[in-house]
N, C-alpha and C positions, 0 to 999 in steps of 0.2 A: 504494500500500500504506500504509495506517498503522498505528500504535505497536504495536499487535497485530492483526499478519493472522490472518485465521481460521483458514487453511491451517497445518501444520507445513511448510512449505520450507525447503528445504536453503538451506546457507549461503552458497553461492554466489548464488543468488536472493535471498537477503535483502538481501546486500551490492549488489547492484544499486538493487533495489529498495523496502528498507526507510529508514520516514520518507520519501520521497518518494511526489508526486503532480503532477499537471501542474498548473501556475499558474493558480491560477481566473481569472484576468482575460484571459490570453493564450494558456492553452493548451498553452504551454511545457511542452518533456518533461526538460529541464536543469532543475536549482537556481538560480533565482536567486540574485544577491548583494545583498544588503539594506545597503549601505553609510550608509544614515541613521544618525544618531546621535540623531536623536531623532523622534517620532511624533506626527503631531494623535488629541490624547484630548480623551475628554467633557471639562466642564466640574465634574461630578461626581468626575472624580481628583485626588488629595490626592500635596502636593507630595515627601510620606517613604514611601522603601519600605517602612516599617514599614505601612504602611496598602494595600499591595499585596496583592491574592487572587489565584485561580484566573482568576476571569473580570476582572484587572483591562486585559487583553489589553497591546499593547508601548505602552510610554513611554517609553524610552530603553534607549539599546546594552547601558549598564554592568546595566542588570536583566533584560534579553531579548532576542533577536534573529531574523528568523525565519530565519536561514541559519542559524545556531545552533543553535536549535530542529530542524532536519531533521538537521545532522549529530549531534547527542542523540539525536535518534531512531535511526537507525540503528544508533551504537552500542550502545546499549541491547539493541535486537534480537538484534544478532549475542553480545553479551554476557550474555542472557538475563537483563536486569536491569532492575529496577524504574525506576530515573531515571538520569539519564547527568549531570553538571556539566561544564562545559568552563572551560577555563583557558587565559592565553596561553602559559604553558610548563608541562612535566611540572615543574618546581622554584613553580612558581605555585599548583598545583594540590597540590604533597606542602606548602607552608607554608602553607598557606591549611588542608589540613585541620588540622596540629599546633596553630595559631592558635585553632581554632576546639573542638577536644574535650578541647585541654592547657592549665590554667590552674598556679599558684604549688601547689607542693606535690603534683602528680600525678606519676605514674611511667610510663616510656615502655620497654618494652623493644625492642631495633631489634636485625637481625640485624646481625654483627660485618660481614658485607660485602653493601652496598650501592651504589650509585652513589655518587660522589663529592661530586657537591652535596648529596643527601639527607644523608649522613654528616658531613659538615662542617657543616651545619645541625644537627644533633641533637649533636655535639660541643662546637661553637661559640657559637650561639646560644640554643636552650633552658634550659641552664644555667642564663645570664644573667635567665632567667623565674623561676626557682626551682621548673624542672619536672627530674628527676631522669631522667638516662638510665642506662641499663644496654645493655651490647651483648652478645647472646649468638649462638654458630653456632646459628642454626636448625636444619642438620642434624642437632642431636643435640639432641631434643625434651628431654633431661633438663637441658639445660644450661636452656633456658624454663622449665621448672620451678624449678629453685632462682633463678631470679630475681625470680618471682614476688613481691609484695610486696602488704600488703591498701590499698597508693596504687595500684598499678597500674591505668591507664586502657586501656592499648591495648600491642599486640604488633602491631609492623610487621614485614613480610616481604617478601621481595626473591625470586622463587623461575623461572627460574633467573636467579642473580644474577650481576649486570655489577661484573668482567669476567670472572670466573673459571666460570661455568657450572659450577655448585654448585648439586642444587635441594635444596628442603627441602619435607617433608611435609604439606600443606597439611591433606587430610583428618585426619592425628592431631593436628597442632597448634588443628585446633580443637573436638577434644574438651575439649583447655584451657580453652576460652572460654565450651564453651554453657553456658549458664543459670547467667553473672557478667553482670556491666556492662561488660566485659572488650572493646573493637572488635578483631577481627583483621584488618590492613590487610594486601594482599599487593599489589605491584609485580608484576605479568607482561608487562611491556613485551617481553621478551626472548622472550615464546612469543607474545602476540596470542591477542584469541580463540578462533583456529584451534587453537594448541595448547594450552590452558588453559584452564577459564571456573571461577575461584578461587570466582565464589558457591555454584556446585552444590556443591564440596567444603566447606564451609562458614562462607569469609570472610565479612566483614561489607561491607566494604568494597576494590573492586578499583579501582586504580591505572595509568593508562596515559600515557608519553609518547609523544604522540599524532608527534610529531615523529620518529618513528623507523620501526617497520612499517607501522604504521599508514597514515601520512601516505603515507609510500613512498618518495617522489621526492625527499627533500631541499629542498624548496622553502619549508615552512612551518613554522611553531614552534607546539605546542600542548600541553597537557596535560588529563588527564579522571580524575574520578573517577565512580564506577560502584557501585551500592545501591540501597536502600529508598528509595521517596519519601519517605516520613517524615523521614530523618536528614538527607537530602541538600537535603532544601525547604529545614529549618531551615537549613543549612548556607551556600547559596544566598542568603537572606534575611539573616541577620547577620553572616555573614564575606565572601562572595565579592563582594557589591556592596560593600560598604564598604570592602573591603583592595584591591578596584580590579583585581586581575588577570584581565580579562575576555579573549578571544579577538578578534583580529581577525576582522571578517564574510569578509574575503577570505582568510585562512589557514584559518578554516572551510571558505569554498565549494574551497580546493585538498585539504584533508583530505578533503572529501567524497571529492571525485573518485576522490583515492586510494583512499579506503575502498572503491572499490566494486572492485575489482578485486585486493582483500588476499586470498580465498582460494586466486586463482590464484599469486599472487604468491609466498604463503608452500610453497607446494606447490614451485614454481621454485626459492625461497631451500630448499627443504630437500633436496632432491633434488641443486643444485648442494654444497651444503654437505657432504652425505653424500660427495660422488664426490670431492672435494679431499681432506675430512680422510682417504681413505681413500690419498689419493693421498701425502699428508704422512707418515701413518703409518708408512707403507711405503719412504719413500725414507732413503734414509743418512746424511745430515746434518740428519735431525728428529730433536731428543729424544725431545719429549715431544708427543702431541696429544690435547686433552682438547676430546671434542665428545660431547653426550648421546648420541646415535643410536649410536655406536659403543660395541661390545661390553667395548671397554679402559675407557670411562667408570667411575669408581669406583662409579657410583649407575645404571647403567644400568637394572639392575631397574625402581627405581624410575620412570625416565624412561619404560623401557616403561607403564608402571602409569599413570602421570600427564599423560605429556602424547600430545596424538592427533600433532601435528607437531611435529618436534623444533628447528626453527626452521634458522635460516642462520649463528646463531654460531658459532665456534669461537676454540680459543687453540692455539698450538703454539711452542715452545721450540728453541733453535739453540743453537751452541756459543759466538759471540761475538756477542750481540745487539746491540751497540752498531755494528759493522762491518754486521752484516745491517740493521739500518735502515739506513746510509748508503747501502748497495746497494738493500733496495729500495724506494728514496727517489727514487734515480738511475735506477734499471732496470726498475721495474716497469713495465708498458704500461697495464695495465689495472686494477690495483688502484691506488686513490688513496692514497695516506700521509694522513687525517686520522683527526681525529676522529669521533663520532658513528654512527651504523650502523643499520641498516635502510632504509637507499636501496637503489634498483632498480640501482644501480651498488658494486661490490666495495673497499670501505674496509680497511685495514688499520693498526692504531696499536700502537709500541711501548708495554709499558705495566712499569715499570720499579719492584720490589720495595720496594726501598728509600725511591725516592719515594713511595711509594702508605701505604708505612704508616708515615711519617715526618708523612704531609698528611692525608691524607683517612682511614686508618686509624689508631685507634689499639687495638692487640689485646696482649690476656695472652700470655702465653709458648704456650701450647697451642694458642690461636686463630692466632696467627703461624707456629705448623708445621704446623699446618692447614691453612693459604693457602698456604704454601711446597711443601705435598705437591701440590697444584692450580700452582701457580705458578713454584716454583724463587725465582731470581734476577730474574725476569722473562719476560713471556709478547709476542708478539705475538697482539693480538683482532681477528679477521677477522667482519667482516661481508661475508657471502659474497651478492655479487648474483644477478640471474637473467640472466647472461652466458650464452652458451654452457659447459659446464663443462671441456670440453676444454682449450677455448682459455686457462680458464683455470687450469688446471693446466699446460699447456705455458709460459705468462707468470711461473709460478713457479719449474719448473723452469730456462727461463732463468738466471731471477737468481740461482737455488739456486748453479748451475755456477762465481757467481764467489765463492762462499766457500769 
């Protein structure tokens, strides 16, 4: 299959078999892995990317690669997007674009919750650029409005956002943008393709750490940005080879792999994901459980409206969180205590009020009871695998019993 099949196929067929074709020299029905680092070119190519085309075909990792290259393609496909960029991490691939559309003097507005690195990067170090940030909840399109500013370059969105599963309205936020110079970035890591695709709604630019659903299994670090050829070539050409955050060809050909089997995956993650939070819900010592799909979601509406899969996230609240981590830290069988989420295996991490917006957050008094109405004191974030789901609601109730 390549870049554009003729066919409309569903997305399970794509994910198999988009960007891929069998190796013209061997035959091969796998992806190879291109682990060169650099390539015999004519005599005819010049030694600066800046003198690179279309047809300048590979000369080196750090500007092309053809493992790359197919897993581009696919994403792209299932993405329904013009050109795919890869990056060695989702934090490579969100600085690489700030780097690249944010100069001295522009204005950024980013939703007040984000991923932690994103956030601390746009706190931390753009500043230091003399690029201005503003944080606003995206959930409430009006608060993006009054931060508007005529520097404003770009409106970054996080939707649903990590860790609190909070989404924000993509199609009215970008009535904001059409017809400015205005980028609307959205981060959809937390839905993947399958539940999202931010261009049709009307971003500019979509955002994936390729290291979480996508990837699947935990094995590789990647990130991707997803657009217009136009912006992304540019993009590609003066930021991404030069600032060096390229992808490994082997953490490509293991994303591949993943990717081809993410519709089913996510179908598993959201199906087990439904049958817990409903199991948490319901049980006596949950406070609180805040998962899309569920009818108690404050934006469930919307959830219905916006996304096709409601993904495998969820957060849910205890009475003495710091006891219940030590439990099930100790107890759990099957859910792992770390970081990170979207492995084919059930993660679960305390993620703790105070610290979150002491470090990585820093919010007005309204935005802070905002997250607290989502959050409390503290939430544990469940990335729910594709385990059996009995079993693993039985592994919770276990551990439930020693608090």
């Amino acid at each position: 299959m390549n870049k554009s099949p003729k066919k409309p196929y569903k997305a399970q067929t794509v994910a198999v078999h988009g960007g891929e074709c069998p190796a013209p020299n061997t035959g091969a029905t796998t992806p190879n892995i291109a682990m060169s680092s650099t390539y015999q070119v004519e005599p005819e190519i010049q030694f600066s990317v800046a003198d690179r085309t279309d047809d300048t075909g590979y000369v080196y990792t750090r500007w092309g690669n053809p493992t790359l290259q197919q897993l581009s393609e696919k994403l792209a496909v299932l993405e329904k997007a013009e050109s795919c960029r890869l990056f060695s991490s989702g934090m490579a691939a969100i600085s690489t674009l700030f780097l690249h559309f944010l100069s001295s003097g522009d204005h950024i507005i980013m939703s007040d919750i984000v991923y932690a690195g994103a956030s601390e990067l746009a706190q931390e170090i753009l500043p230091k650029m003399g690029i201005r940030v503003s944080r606003a909840n995206t959930s409430k399109v009006q608060e993006i409005k009054d931060c508007l500013l005529p520097e404003t370059k770009m409106i970054y969105v996080e939707s649903p956002c990590n860790p609190i599963c909070r989404l924000s309205d993509i199609k009215t936020i970008a009535t904001i943008t059409e017809k400015t110079n205005i980028l609307l970035v959205v981060d959809t890591t937390f839905a993947t393709p399958m539940g999202i695709k931010a261009l049709e709604l009307g971003a500019d630019i979509v955002v994936h750490a390729l290291t979480k659903y996508i990837g699947g299994h935990g094995d590789a670090v990647g990130g991707a940005l997803l657009g217009p050829e136009e912006i992304l070539n540019d993009l590609h050409q003066s930021s991404t080879v030069r600032l060096g955050g390229v992808m490994s060809p082997f953490n490509a050909w293991l994303i591949l792999r993943g990717l081809s089997t993410l519709p089913l995956r996510m179908r598993a993650h959201e199906e087990n994901a439904f049958k817990l939070a409903q199991f948490l819900e319901n049980h006596p010592k949950i406070l609180k459980v805040i998962y899309p799909g569920l009818t108690s979601h404050p934006q469930n509406q919307l959830a219905r409206r916006q996304l096709s899969n409601f993904s495998g996230m969820l957060t849910f609240q205890v009475q003495d969180m710091e006891k219940a981590a030590r439990v099930f830290h100790q107890h759990l069988d099957l859910f792992h205590y770390a970081v990170s989420l979207g492995h084919h295996k059930s993660i679960l991490f305390r993620m703790d009020t105070a610290s979150l917006l002491s470090s990585s957050y820093h919010l007005s008094k309204a935005q802070e009871e905002d997250y607290r109405n989502y959050a409390g004191d503290g939430i544990f974030r469940v990335s729910v695998g594709i385990e059996d789901a009995e079993d693993l609601c039985s592994d919770m109730e276990e551990a439930l019993k020693l608090l």
